[in-house]
Backbone and ligand atoms as CSV (ligand in chain L), in Angstrom:
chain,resi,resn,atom,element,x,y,z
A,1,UNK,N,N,-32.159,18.946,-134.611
A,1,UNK,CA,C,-31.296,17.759,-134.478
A,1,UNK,C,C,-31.884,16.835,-133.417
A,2,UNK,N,N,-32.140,17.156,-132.387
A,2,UNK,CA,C,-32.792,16.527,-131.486
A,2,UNK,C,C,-34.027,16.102,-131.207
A,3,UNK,N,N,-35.147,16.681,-132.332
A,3,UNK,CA,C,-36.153,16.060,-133.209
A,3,UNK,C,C,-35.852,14.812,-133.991
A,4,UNK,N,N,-35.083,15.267,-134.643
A,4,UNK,CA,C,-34.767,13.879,-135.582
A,4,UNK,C,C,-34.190,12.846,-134.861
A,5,UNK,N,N,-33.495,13.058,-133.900
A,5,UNK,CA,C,-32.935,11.585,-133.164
A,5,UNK,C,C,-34.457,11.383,-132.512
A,6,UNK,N,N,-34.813,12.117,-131.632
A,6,UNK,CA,C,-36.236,11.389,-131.333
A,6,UNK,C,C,-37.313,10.881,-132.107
A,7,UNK,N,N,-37.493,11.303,-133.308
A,7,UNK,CA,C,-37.962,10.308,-134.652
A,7,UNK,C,C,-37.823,9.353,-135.293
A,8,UNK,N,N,-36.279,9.173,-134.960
A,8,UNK,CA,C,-35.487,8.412,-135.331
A,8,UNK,C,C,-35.346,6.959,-134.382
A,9,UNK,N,N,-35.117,7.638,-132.948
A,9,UNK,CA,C,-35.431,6.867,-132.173
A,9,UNK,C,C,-36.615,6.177,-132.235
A,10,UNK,N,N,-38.191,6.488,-131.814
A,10,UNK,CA,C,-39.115,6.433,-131.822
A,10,UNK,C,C,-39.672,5.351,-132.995
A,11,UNK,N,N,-38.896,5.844,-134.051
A,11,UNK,CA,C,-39.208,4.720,-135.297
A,11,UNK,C,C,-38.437,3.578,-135.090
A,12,UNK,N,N,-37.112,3.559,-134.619
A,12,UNK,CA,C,-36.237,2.072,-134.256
A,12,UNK,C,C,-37.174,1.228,-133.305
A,13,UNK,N,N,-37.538,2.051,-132.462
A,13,UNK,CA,C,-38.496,1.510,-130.716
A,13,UNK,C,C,-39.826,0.469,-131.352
A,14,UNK,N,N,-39.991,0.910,-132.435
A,14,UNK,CA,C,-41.241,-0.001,-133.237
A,14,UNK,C,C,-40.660,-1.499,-133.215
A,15,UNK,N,N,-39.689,-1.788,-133.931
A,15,UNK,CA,C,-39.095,-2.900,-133.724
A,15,UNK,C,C,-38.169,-3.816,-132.557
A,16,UNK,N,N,-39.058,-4.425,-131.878
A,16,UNK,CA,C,-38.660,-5.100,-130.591
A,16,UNK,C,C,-37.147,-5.574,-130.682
A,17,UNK,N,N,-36.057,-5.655,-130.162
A,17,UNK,CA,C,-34.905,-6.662,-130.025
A,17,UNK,C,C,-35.317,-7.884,-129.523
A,18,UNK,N,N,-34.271,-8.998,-129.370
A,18,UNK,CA,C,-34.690,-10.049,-129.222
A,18,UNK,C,C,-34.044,-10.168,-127.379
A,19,UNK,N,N,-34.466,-11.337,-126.890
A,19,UNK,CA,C,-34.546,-11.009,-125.124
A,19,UNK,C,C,-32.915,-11.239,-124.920
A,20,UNK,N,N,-32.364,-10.599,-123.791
A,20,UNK,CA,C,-31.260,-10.566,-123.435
A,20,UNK,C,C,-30.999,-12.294,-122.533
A,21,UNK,N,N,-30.114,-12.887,-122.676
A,21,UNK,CA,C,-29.741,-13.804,-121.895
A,21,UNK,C,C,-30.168,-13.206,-120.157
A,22,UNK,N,N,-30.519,-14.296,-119.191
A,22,UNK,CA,C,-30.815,-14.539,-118.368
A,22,UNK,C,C,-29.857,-13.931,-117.431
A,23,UNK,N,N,-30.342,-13.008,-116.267
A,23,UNK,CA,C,-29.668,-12.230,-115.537
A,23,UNK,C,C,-28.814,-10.921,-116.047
A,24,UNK,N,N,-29.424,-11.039,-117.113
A,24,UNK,CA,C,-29.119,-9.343,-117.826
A,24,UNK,C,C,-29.538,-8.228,-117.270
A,25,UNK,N,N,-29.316,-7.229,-116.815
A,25,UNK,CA,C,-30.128,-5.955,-116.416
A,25,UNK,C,C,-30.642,-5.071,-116.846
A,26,UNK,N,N,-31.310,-4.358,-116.882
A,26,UNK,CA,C,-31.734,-3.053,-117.966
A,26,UNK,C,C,-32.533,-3.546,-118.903
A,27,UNK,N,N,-32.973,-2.642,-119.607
A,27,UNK,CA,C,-33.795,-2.772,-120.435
A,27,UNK,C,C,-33.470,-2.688,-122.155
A,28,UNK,N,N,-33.592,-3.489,-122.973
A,28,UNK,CA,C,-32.962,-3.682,-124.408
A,28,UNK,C,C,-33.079,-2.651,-125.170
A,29,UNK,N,N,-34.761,-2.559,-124.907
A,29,UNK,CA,C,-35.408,-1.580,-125.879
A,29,UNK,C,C,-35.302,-0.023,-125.731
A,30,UNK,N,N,-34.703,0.292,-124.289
A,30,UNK,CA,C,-34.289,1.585,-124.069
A,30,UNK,C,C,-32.987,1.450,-124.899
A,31,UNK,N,N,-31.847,0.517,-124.323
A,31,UNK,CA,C,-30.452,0.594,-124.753
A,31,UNK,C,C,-30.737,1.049,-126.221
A,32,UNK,N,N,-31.381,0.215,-127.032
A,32,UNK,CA,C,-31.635,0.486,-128.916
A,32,UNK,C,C,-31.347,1.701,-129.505
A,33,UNK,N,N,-32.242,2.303,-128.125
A,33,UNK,CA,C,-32.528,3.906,-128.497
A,33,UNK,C,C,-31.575,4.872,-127.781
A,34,UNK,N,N,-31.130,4.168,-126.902
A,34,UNK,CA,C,-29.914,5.102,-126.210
A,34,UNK,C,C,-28.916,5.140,-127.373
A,35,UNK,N,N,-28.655,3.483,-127.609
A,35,UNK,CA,C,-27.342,3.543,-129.013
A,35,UNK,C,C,-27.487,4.440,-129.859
A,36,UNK,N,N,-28.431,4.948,-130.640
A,36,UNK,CA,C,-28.617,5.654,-131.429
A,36,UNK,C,C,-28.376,7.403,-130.885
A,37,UNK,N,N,-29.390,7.605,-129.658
A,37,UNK,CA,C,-28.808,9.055,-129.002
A,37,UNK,C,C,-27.195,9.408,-128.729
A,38,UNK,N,N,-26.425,8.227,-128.703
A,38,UNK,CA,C,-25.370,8.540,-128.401
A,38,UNK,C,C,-24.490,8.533,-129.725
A,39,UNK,N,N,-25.076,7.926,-130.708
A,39,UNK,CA,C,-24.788,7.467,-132.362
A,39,UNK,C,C,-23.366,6.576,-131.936
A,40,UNK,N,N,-23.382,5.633,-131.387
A,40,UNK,CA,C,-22.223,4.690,-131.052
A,40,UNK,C,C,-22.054,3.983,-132.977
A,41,UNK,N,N,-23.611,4.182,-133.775
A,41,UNK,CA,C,-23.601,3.632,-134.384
A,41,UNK,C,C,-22.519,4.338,-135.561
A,42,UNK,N,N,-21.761,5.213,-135.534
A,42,UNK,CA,C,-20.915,6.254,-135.865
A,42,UNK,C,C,-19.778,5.425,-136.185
A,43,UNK,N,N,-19.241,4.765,-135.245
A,43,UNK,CA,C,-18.224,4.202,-135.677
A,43,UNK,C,C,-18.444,2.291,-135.637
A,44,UNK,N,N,-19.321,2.114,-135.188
A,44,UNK,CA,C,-19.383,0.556,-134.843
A,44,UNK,C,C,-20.670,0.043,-135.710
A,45,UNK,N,N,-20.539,-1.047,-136.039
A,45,UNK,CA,C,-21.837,-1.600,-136.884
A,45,UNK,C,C,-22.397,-2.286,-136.115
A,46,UNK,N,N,-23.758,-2.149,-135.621
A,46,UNK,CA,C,-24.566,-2.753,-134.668
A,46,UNK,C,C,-25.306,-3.513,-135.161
A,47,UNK,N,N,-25.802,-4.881,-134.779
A,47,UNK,CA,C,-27.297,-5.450,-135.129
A,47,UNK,C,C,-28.198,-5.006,-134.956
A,48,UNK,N,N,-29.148,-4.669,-136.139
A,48,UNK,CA,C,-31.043,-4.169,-135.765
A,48,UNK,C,C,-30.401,-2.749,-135.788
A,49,UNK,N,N,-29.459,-2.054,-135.775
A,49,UNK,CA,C,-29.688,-0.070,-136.014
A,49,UNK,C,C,-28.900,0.243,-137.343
A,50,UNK,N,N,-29.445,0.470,-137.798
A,50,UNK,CA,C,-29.311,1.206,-139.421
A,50,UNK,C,C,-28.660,2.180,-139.142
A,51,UNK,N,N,-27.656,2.085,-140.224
A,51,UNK,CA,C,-26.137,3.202,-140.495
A,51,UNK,C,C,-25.649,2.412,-141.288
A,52,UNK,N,N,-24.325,3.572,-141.615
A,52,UNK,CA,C,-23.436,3.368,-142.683
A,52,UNK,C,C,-22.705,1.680,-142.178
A,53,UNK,N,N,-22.152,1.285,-143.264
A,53,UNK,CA,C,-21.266,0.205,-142.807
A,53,UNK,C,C,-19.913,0.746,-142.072
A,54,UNK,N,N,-19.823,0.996,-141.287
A,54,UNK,CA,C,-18.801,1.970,-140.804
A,54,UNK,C,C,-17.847,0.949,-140.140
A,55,UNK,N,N,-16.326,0.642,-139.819
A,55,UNK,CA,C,-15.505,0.004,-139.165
A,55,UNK,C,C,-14.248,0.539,-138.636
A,56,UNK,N,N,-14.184,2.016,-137.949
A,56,UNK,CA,C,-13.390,2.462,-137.305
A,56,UNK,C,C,-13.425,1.844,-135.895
A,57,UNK,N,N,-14.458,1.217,-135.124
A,57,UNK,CA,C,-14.650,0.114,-134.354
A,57,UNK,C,C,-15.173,-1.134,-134.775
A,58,UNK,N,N,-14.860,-1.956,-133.889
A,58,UNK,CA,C,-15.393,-3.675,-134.620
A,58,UNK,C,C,-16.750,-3.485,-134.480
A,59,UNK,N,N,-17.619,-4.258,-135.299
A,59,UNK,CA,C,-19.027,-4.372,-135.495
A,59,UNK,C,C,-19.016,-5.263,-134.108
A,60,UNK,N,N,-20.380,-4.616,-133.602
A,60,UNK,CA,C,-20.730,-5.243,-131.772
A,60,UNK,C,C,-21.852,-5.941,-132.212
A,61,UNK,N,N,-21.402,-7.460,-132.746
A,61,UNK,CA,C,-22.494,-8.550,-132.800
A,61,UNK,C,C,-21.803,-9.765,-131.821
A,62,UNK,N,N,-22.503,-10.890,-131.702
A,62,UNK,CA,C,-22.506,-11.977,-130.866
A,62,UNK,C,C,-21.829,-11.231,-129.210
A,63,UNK,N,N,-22.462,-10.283,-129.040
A,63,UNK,CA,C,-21.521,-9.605,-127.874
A,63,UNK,C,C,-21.653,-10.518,-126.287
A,64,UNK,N,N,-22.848,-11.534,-126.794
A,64,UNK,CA,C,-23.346,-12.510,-125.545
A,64,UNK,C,C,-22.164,-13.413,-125.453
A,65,UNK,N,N,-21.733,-13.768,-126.737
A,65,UNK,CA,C,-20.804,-14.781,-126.811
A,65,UNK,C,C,-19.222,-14.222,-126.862
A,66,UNK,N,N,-19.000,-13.625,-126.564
A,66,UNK,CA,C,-17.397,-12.571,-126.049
A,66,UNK,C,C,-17.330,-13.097,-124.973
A,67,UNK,N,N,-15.945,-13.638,-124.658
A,67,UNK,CA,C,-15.023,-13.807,-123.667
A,67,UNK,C,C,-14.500,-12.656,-122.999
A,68,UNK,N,N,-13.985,-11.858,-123.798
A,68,UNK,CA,C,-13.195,-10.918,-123.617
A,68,UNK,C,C,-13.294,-9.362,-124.731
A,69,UNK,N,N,-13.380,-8.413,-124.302
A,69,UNK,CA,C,-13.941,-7.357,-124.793
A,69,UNK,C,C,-12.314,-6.178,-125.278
A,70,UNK,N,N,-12.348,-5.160,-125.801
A,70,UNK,CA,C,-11.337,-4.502,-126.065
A,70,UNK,C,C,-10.507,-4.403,-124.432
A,71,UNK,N,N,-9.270,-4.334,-124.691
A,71,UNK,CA,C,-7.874,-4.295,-123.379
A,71,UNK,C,C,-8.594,-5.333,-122.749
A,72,UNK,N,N,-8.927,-6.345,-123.228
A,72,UNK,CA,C,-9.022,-7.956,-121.722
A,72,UNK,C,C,-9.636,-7.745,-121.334
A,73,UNK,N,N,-10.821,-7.139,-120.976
A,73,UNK,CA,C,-12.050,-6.845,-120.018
A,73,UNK,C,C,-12.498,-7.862,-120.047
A,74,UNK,N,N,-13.062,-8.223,-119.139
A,74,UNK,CA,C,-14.561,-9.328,-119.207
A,74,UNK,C,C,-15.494,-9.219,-120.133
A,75,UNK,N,N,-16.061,-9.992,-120.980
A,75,UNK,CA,C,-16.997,-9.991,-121.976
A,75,UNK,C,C,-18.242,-9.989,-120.832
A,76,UNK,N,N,-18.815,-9.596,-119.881
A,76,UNK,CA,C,-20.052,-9.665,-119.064
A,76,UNK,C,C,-20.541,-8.758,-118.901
A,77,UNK,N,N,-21.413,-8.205,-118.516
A,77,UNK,CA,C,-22.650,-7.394,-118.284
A,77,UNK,C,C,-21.400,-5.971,-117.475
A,78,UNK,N,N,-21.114,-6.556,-116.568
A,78,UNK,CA,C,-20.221,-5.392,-115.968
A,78,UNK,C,C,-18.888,-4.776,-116.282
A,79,UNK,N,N,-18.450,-5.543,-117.411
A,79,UNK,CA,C,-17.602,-5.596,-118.278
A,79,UNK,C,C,-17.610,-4.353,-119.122
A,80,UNK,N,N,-18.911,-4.814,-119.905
A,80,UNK,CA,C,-19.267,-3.894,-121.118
A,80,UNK,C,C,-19.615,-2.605,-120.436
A,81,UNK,N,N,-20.430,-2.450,-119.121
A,81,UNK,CA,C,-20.793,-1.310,-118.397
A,81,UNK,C,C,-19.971,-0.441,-118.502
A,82,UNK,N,N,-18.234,-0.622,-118.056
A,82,UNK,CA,C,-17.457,-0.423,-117.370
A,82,UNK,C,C,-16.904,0.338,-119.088
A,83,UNK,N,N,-16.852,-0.271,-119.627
A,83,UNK,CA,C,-15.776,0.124,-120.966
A,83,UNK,C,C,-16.987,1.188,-121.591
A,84,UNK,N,N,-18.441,0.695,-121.989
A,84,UNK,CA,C,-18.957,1.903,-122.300
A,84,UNK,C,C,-18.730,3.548,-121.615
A,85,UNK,N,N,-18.675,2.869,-120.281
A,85,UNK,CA,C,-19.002,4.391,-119.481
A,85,UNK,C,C,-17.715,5.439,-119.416
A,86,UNK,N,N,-16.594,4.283,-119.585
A,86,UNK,CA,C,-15.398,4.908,-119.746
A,86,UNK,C,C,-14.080,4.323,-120.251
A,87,UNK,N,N,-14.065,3.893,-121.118
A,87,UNK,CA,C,-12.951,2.809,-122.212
A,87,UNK,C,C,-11.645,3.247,-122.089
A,88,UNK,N,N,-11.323,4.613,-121.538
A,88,UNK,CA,C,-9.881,5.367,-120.854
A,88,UNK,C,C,-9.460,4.331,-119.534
A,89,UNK,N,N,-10.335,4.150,-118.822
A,89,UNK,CA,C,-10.150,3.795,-117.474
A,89,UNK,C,C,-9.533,1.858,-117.923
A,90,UNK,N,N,-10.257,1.379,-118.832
A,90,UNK,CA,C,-9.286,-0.018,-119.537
A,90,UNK,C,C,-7.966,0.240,-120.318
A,91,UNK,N,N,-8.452,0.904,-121.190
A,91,UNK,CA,C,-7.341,1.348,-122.110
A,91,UNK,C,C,-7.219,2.393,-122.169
A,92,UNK,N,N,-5.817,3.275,-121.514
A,92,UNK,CA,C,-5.731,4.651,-121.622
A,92,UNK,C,C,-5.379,4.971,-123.189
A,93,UNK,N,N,-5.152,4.253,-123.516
A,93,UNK,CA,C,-4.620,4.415,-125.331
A,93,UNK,C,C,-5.667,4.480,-126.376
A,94,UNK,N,N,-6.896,3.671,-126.308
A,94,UNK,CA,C,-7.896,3.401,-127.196
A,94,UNK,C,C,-8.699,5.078,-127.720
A,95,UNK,N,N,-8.920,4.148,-128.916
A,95,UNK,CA,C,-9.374,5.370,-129.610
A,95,UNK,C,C,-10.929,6.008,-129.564
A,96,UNK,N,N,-11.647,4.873,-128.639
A,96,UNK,CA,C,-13.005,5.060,-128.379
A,96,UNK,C,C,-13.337,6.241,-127.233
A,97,UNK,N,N,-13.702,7.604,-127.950
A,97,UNK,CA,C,-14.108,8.272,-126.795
A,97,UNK,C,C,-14.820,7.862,-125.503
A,98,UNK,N,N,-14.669,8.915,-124.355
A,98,UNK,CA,C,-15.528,8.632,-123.237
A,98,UNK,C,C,-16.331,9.587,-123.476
A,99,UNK,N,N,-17.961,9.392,-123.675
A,99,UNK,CA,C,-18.772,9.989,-123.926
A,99,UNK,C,C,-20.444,10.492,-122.895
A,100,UNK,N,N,-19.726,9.807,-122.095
A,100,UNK,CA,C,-20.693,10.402,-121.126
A,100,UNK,C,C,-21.290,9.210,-120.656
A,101,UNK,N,N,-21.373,8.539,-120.992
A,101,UNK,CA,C,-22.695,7.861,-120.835
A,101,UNK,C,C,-23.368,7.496,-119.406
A,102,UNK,N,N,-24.472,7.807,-119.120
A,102,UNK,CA,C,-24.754,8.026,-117.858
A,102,UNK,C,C,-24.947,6.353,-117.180
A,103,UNK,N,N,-25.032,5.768,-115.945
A,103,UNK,CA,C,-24.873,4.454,-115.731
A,103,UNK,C,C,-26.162,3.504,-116.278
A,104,UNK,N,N,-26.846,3.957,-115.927
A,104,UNK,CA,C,-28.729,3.914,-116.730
A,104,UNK,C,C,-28.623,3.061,-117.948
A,105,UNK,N,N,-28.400,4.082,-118.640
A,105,UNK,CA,C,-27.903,4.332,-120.156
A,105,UNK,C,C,-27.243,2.583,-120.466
A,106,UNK,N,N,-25.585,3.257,-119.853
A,106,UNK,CA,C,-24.871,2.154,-120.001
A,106,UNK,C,C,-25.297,0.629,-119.877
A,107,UNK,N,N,-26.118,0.417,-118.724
A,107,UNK,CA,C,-26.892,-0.508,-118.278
A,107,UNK,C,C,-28.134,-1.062,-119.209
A,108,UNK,N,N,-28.678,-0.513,-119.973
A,108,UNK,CA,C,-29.523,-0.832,-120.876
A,108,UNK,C,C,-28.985,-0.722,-122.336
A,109,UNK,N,N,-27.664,-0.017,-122.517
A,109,UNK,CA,C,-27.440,-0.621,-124.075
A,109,UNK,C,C,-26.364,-1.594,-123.945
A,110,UNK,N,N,-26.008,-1.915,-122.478
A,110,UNK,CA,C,-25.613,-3.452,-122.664
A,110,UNK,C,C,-26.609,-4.623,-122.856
A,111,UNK,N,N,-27.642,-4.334,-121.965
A,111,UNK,CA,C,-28.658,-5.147,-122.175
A,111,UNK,C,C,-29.032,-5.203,-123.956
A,112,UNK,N,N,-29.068,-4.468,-124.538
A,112,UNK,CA,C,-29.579,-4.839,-125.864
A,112,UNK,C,C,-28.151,-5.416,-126.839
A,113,UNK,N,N,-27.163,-4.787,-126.483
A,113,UNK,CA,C,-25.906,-5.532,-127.117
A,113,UNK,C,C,-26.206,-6.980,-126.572
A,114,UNK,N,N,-26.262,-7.354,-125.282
A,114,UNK,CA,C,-25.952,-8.536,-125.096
A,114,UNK,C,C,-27.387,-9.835,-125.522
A,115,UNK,N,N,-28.361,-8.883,-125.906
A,115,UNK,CA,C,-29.255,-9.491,-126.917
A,115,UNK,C,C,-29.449,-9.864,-128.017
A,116,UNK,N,N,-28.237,-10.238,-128.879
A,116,UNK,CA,C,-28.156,-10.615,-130.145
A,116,UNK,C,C,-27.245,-11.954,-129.873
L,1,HEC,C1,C,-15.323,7.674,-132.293
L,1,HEC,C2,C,-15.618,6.281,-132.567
L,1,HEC,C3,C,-16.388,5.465,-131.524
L,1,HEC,C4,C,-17.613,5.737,-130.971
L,1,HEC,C5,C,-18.501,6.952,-131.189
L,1,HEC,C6,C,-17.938,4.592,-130.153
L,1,HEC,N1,N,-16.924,3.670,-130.186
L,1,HEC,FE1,FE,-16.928,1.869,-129.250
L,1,HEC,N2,N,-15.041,1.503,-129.945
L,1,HEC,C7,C,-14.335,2.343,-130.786
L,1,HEC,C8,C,-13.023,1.768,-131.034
L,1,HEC,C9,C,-11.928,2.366,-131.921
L,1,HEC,C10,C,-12.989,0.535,-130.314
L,1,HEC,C11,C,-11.839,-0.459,-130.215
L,1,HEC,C12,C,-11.152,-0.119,-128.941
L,1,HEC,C13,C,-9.851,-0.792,-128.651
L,1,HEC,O1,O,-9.698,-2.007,-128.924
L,1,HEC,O2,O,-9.006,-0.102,-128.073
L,1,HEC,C14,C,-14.286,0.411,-129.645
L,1,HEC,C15,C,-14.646,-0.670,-128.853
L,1,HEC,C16,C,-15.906,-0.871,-128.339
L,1,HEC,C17,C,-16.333,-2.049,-127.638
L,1,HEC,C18,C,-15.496,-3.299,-127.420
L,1,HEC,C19,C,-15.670,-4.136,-128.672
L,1,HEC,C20,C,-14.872,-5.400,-128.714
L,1,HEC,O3,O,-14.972,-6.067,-129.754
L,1,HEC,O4,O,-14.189,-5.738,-127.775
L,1,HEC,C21,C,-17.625,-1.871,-127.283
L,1,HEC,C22,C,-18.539,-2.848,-126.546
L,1,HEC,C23,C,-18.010,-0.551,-127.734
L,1,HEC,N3,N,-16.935,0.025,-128.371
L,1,HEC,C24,C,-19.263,0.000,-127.545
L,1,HEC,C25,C,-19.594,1.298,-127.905
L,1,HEC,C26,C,-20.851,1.926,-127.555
L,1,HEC,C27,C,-21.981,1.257,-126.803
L,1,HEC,C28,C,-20.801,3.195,-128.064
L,1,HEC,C29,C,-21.849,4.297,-127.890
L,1,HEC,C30,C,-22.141,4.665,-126.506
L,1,HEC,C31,C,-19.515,3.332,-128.746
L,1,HEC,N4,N,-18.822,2.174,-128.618
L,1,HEC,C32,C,-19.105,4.467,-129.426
L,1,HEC,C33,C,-14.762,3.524,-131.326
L,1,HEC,C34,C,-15.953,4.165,-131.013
């Protein structure tokens, strides 16, 4: 299993994302591949990562252009950090697990969300 995500990964990493808006942090092209290790793409339809059409979460496109993110958060860089790493701590109700995600992590697959 953990072959194949790194194959998997490894084959997404071929194809560059496009650059994150200005004062973004992290790195895109890690985030790509983090999204996928963590399979966020499971329930959410991402730009540029291949999966099912899936919509138990909203598809995370124009995420640069969000005001406001699930429970009112800030649509910003520290925003999205904050709800990836732990979406309980916004919304104790939401149905989006807390999955670990280490701050790193979080930090670079915002950077590539916020690159489309
Ligand atoms: C088990 C399904 C599931 C998984 C896996 C999942 N999410 Fe979610 N996600 C949701 C749901 C459901 C919502 C809507 C939350 C709400 O409004 O309460 C959501 C909301 C979001 C939002 C806010 C979207 C918006 O339009 O405001 C972001 C950003 C997000 N998820 C990113 C991620 C990332 C990144 C991962 C992988 C680390 C991930 N999600 C994994 C179910 C999931």
């Amino acid at each position: 299993m953990r072959a194949l995500a790194l194959t998997v990964a490894l084959a997404l990493a071929g194809c560059a994302p496009d650059r994150p808006p200005a004062g973004v942090r992290g790195d895109p092209a890690r985030g790509k591949i983090a999204v996928t290790q963590y399979a966020c793409q499971s329930c959410h339809q991402i730009p540029g990562v291949p999966g099912s059409k899936v919509y138990v979460g909203r598809p995370l496109e124009d995420m640069a252009r969000r005001e406001t993110l699930a429970g009112g958060l800030r649509g910003d860089q520290a925003g999205l950090v904050r709800w990836i790493r732990d979406p309980q701590s916004v919304d104790p109700q939401t149905a989006m697990p807390n999955m670990g995600v280490s701050e790193r992590d979080a930090l670079d697959i915002s950077a590539y969300l916020l690159s489309h």
